[in-house]
N, C-alpha and C positions, 0 to 999 in steps of 0.2 A: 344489620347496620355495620359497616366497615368501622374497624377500630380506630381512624385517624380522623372521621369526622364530624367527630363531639370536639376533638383541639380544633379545627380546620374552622368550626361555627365559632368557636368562643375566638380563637383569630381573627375574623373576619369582625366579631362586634368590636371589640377592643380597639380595633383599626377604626371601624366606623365611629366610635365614641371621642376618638383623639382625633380624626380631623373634625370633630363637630365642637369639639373644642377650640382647635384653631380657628375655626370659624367665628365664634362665639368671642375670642380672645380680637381679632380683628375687629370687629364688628365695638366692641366695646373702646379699642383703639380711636375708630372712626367718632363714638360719639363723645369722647371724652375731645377730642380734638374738637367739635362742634359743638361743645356746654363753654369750653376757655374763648374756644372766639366770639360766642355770644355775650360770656361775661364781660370781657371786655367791652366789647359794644354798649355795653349796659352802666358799666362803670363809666365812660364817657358819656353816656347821657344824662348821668346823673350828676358828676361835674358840669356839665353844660349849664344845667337847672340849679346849680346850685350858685351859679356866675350869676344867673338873670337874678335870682331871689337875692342875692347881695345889693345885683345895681337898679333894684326895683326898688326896696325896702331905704336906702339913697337919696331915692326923689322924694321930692316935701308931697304934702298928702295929697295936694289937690289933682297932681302930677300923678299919683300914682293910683287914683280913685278912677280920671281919665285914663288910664293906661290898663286898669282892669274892665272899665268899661267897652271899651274898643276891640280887650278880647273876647268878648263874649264874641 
């Protein structure tokens, strides 16, 4: 075995392990961008739901006895 290609393999991993890191670093980029825009989404719906339970809980009962019947 040539003297230079025991450095030239551990080269070659090292190289291989840092772009599978950048890889890895992007990728983690991408779904942190895709968990914040869902939060939000989520955060908005839960304000949405929190409007109607105010202006449900507003109407006098018989109102609001009708109004959970209807959603069923």
């Amino acid at each position: 075995m040539n003297k230079h290609t025991l450095p030239t393999w551990i080269g070659k991993y090292h190289r291989a392990n840092q772009e599978e890191e950048k890889v890895g670093e992007e990728h983690l980029y991408d779904e942190l961008k895709r968990l914040r825009k869902e939060n939000a989404r989520l955060k908005e719906e839960r304000d949405i739901l929190k409007t109607v339970i105010v202006a449900v809980n507003t109407l006098p009962n018989s109102t609001r006895r009708l109004s959970a019947i209807m959603a069923l």
